[in-house]
C-alpha positions as CSV (number, residue, x, y, z in Angstrom):
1,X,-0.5,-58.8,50.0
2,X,1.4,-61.6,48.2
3,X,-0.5,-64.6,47.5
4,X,0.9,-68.0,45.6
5,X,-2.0,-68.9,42.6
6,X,-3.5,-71.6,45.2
7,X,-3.2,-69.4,48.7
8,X,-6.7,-70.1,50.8
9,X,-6.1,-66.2,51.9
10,X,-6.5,-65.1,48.4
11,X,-9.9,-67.1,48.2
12,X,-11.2,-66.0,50.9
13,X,-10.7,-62.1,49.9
14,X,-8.0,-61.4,52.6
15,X,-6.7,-58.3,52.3
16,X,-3.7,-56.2,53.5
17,X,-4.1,-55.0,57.2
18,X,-7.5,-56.8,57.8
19,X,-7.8,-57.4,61.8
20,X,-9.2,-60.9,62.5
21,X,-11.4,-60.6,65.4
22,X,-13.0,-63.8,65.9
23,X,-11.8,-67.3,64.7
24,X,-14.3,-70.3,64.6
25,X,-16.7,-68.2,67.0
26,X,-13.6,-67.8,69.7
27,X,-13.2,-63.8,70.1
28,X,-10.3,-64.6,73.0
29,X,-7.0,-62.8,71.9
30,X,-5.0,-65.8,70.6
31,X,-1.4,-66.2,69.4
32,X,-0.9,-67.9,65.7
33,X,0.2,-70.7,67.0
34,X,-2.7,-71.6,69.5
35,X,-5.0,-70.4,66.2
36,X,-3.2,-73.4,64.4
37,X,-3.8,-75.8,67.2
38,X,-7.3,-75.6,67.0
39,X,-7.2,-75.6,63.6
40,X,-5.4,-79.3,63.9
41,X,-7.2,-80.4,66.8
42,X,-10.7,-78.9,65.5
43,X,-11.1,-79.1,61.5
44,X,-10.5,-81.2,58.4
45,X,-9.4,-80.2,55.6
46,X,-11.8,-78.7,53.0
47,X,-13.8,-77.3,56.4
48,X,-15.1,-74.0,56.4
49,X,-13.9,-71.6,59.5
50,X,-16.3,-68.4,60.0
51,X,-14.1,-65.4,60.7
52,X,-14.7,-61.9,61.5
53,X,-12.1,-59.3,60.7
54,X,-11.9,-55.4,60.9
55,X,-11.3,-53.9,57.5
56,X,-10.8,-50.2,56.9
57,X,-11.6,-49.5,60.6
58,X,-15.0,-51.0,60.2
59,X,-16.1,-54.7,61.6
């Protein structure tokens, strides 16, 4: 991945072909941009979101 020096994803140890599989506690599939309505509607900046993601094959 390809991250500019202040990218949230890079803090947060994203890496290339990690699955998210549940966003803020929500494990209903979701497209990006219902994912960034709730962001808007739910959080404030500086907020932490809990996510769980698949990496490697592995939860």
């Amino acid at each position: 991945m390809h991250y500019r020096s202040h990218a949230t994803a890079k803090h947060a140890v994203f890496l290339e072909d990690d699955i998210v599989i549940s966003f803020d506690g929500k494990t209903e599939s979701m497209r990006e941009t219902e994912v960034f309505a709730h962001i808007l509607r739910e959080r404030t900046p500086g907020k932490r979101v809990e996510l769980k993601v698949i990496r490697k094959g592995k939860p």
